[in-house]
C-alpha positions in Angstrom: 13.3 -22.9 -0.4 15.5 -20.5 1.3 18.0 -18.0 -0.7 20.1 -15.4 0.4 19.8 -11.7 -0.3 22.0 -9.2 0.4 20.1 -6.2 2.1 22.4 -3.0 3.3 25.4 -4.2 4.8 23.1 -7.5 6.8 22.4 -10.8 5.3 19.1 -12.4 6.0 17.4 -15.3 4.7 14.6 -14.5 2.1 11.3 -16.5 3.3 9.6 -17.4 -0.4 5.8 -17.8 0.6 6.4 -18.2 4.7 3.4 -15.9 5.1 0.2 -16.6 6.0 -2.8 -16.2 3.0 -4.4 -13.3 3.4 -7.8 -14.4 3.2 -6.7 -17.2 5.9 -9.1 -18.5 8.7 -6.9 -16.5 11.4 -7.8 -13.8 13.3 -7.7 -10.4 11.6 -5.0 -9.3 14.3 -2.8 -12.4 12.9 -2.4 -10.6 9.8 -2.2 -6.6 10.7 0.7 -8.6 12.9 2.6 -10.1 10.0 2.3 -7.1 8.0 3.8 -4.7 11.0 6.1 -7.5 11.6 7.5 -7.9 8.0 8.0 -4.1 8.1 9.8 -4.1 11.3 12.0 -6.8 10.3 12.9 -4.7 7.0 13.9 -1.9 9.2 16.3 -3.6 11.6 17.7 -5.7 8.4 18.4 -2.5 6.0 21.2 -0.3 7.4 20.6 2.6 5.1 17.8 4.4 3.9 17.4 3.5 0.0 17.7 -0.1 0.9 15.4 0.0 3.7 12.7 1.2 0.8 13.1 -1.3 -1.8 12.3 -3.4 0.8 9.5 -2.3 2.3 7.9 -1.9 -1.1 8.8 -5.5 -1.3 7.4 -6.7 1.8 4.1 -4.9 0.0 4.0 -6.6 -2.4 4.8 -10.1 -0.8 1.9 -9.0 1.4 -0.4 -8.1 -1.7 0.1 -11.3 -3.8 -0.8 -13.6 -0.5 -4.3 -11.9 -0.7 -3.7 -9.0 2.0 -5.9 -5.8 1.7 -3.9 -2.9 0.4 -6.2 -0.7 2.6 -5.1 -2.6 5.8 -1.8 -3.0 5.3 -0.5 0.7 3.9 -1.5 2.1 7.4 0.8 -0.2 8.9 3.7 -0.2 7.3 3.4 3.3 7.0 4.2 3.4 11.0 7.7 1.8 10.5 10.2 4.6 9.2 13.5 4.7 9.1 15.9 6.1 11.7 19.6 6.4 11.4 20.9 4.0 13.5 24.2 5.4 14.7 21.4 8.2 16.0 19.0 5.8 17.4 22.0 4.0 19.4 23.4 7.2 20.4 19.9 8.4 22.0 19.6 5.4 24.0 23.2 5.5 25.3 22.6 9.0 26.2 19.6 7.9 28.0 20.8 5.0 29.8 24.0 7.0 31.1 21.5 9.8 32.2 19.4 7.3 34.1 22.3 5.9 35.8 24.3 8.8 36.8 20.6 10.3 38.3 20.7 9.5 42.4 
């Protein structure tokens, strides 16, 4: 079933065993794309820092109990960190005003 958890100051829908097995008949790429996925989807849902790290360790674990290789899946979610996002937005509204002030 679904269930609600509260994550930073965003609400999002808690997906109890929605992933695919880890030792699954899909392609390898299927799973390194749910893992990066998960991790991405813990980022945008977690507006501050200490949140964003419970969850990642829980999308970890999630990962590890549906059979995923910890070897696989640490690289991966180690290439999602977390960025403030007042910064974030700030950088690309600098940028897009640059680009569209440039002749």
């Amino acid at each position: 079933g679904l269930s609600q958890e509260k994550t930073g100051s965003c609400r999002s829908c808690k997906r109890e065993a929605a992933l695919v097995h880890g030792s699954s008949f899909h392609p390898a790429g299927i799973g390194k794309s749910i893992a990066l996925g998960e991790s991405y989807r813990a980022l945008r849902t977690n507006t501050d820092k200490i949140n964003f790290l419970q969850q990642i360790r829980k999308v970890q674990d999630a990962l590890l109990s549906r059979g995923y290789k910890k070897q696989i899946i640490k690289p991966l979610i180690r290439r999602v960190r977390y960025k403030d996002r007042h910064i974030v937005l700030h950088k690309s509204k600098q940028i897009k005003e640059q680009t569209l002030s440039t002749p």
